[in-house]
C-alpha positions as CSV (number, residue, x, y, z in Angstrom):
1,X,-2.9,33.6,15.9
2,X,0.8,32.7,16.1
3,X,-0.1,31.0,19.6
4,X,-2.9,28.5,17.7
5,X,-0.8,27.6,15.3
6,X,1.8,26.2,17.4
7,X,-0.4,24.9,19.5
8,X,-2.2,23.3,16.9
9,X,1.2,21.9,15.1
10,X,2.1,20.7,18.7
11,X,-1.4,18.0,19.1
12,X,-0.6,17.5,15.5
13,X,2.8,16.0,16.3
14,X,1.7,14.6,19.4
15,X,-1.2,12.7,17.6
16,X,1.5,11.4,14.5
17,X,3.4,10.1,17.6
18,X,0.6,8.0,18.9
19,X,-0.3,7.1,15.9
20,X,3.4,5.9,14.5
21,X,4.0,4.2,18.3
22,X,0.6,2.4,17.5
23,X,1.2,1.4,14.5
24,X,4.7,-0.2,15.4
25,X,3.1,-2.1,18.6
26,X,0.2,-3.7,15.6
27,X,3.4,-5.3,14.3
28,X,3.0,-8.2,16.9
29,X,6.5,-8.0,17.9
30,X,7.9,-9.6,20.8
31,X,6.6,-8.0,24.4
32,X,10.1,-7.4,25.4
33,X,10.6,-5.5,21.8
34,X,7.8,-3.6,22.3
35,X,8.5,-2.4,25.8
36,X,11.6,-1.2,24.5
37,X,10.2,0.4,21.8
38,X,7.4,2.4,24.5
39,X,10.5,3.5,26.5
40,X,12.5,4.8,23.5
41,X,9.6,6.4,22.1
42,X,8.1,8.1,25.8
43,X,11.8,9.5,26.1
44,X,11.9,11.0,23.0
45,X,8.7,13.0,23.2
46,X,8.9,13.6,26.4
47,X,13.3,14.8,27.1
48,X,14.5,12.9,30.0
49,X,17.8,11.4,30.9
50,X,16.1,8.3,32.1
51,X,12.7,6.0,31.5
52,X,11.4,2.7,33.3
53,X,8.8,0.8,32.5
54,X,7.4,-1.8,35.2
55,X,4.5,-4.2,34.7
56,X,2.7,-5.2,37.7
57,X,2.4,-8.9,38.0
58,X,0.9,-11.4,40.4
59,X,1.3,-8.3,42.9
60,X,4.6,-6.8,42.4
61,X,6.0,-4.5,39.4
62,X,8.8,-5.6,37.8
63,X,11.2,-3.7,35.8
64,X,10.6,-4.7,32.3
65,X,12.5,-2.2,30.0
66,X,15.1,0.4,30.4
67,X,16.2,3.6,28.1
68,X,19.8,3.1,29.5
69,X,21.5,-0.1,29.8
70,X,20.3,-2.2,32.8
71,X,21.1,-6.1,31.9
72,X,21.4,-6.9,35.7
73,X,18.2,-5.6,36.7
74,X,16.0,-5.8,33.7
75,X,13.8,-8.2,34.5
76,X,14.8,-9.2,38.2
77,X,14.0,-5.2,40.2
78,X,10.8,-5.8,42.1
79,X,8.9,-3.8,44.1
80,X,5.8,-4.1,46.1
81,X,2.7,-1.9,45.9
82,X,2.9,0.9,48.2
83,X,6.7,1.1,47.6
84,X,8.3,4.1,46.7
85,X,6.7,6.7,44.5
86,X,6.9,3.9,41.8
87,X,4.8,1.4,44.4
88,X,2.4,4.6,45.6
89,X,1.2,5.0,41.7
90,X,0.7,1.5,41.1
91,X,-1.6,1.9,44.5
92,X,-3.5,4.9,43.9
93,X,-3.5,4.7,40.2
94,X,-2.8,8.6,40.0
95,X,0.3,10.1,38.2
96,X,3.3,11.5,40.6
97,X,5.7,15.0,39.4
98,X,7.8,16.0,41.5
99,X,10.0,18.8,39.8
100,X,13.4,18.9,41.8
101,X,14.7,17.0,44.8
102,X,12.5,13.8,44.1
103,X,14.6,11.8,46.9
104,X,13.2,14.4,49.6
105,X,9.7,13.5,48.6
106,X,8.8,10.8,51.5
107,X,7.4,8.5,49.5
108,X,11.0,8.3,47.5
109,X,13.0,4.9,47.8
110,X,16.3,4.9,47.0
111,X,17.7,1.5,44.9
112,X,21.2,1.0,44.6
113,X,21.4,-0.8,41.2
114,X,19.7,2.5,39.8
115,X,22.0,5.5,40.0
116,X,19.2,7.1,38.4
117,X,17.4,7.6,41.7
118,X,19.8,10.1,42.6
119,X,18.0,12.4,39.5
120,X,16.7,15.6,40.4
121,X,12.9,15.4,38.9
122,X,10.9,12.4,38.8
123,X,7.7,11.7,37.2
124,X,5.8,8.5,37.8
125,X,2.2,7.8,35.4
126,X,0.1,4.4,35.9
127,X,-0.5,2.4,32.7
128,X,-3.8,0.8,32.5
129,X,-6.2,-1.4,31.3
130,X,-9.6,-1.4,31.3
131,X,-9.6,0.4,34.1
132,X,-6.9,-1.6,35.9
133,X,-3.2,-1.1,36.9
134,X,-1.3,-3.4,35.1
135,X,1.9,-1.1,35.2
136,X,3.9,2.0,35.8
137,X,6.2,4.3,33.5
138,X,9.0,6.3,34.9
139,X,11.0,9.2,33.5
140,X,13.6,11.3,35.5
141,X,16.2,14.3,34.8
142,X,19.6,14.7,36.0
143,X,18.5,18.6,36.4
144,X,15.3,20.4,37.8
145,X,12.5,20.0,35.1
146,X,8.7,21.3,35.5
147,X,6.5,18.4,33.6
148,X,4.0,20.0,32.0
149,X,0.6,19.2,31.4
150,X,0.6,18.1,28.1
151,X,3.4,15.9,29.1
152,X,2.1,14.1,31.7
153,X,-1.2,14.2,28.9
154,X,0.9,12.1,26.6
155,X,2.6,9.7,28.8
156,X,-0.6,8.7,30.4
157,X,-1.7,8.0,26.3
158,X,1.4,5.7,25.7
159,X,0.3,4.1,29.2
160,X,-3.2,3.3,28.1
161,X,-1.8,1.9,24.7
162,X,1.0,0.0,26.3
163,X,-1.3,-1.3,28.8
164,X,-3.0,-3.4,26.6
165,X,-0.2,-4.9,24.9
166,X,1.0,-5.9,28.9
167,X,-2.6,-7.3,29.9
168,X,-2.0,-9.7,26.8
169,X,1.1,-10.9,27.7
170,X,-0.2,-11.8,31.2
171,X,-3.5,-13.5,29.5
172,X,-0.9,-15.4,27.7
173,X,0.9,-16.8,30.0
174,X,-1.9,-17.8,32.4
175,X,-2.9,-19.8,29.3
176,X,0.5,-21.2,28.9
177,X,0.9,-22.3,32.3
178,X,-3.3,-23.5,32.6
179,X,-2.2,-25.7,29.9
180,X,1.0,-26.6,31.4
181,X,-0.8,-27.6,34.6
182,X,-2.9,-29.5,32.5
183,X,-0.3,-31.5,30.4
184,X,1.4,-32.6,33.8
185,X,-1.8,-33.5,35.6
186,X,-3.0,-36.2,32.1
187,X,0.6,-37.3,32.7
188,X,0.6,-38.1,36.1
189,X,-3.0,-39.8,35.8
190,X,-1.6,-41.8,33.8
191,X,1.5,-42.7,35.3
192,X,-0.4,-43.0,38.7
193,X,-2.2,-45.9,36.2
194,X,0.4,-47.6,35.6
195,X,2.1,-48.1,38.5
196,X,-0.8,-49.3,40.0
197,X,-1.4,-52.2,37.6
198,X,2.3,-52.8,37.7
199,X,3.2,-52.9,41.6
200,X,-0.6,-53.5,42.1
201,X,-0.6,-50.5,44.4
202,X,-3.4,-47.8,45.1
203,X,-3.9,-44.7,43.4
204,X,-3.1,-43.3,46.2
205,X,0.1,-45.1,46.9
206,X,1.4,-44.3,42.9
207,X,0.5,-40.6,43.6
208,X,3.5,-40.7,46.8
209,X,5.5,-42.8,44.8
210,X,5.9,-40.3,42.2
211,X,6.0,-37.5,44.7
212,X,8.4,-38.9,46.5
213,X,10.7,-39.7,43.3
214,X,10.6,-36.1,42.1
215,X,11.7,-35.0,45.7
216,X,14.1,-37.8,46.1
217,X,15.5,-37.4,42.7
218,X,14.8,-33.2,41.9
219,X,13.1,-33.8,39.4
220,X,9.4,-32.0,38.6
221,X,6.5,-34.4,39.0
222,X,6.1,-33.6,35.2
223,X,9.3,-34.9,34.5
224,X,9.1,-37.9,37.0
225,X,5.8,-38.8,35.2
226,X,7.1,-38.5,31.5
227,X,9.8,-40.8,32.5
228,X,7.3,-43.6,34.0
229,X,5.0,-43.3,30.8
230,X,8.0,-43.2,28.6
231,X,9.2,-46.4,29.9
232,X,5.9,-47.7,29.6
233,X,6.2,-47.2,25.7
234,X,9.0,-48.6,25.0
235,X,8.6,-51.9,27.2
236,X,5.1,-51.7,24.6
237,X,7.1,-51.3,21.2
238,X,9.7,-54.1,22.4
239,X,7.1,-56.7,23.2
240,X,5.2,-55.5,19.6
């Protein structure tokens, strides 16, 4: 009876914790908030000495958020699929433990800018989306430690929830950069336009001329364009 109880208050907590790391990813805070929030929260419920959270995008997983203090790799640590255990989870979609000597395992890679590689216990879990990898959490101890069950359970939980929040982002920003793409081609139509009426060139010919100006002056075709249509305005308002 004893044994059911605790067992029983132990999903109870676990479920609160889902529930209150739920309810703090609703509050539509920023992604980068939000990752640190998952890493804070997986490390508490989980005890570690260290947790990483990658997200996989445009085919390599980059380090995201940190528990400990990583400003000069936040963000910029890449890896490929297939590389280290990190890389081999993001591959096979299947959760790695490996309860002491986690450099001996052969899939290990070591990365200087993380003394935390040099931990004894290692455990790796997928996050997903519908299905689909969009990322990786990480959690390692300094000493020997045998993840349990229930732990790898619950990480794989925070993944699926996390995962969501990470797909969203990356719809996001395809938006943002469709639209982007977008903006800069309407501008370069129309500065094509009017350098063709004005040097009485072909479309053709105003589509080098402002490729060659961005090259020439290192400037984005986007910017290049602006320029030409802004100049175009304001020769407009002068002869108003």
């Amino acid at each position: 009876m004893a044994d059911y109880s605790k067992s029983t208050m132990a999903e109870n907590s676990e479920v609160d914790f889902i529930h209150k790391m739920a309810s703090r990813m609703a509050a539509a805070d920023p992604l980068h908030e939000v990752l640190g929030q998952i890493v804070e929260f997986a490390a508490s419920v989980v005890q570690c000495d260290s947790c990483f959270l990658y997200a996989l995008e445009e085919g390599e997983l980059i380090l995201r958020a940190s528990k400990n203090a990583h400003p000069d790799v936040v963000d910029r640590l890449k890896l490929r699929l297939g590389q280290g255990i990190t890389g081999w989870v993001a591959e096979h979609g299947r959760p790695v433990a490996v309860a002491v000597n986690a450099s001996q395992d052969p899939r290990f890679q070591l990365f200087k800018d993380l003394p935390e590689d040099r931990f004894e216990a290692f455990l790796s879990v997928p996050v997903l989306c519908r299905g689909r990898i969009v990322g990786v959490i990480n959690l390692q101890n300094r000493e020997p430690h045998e993840y349990t069950g229930s732990e790898i359970r619950l990480i794989s939980t925070i993944g699926f929830l996390v995962g969501a929040e990470i797909e969203m982002a990356r719809l996001e920003s395809e938006n943002v950069h469709l639209s982007e793409k977008l903006e800069t081609r309407k501008l370069v139509e129309r500065a094509k336009g009017i350098l063709q009426r004005e040097l009485k060139i072909t479309e053709e010919e105003a589509y080098l001329t402002i490729q060659r100006q961005s090259r020439q002056r290192r400037k984005s075709m986007k910017e290049v364009a602006e320029a030409i249509v802004l100049s175009e305005d304001v020769r407009r308002g002068l002869s108003d």
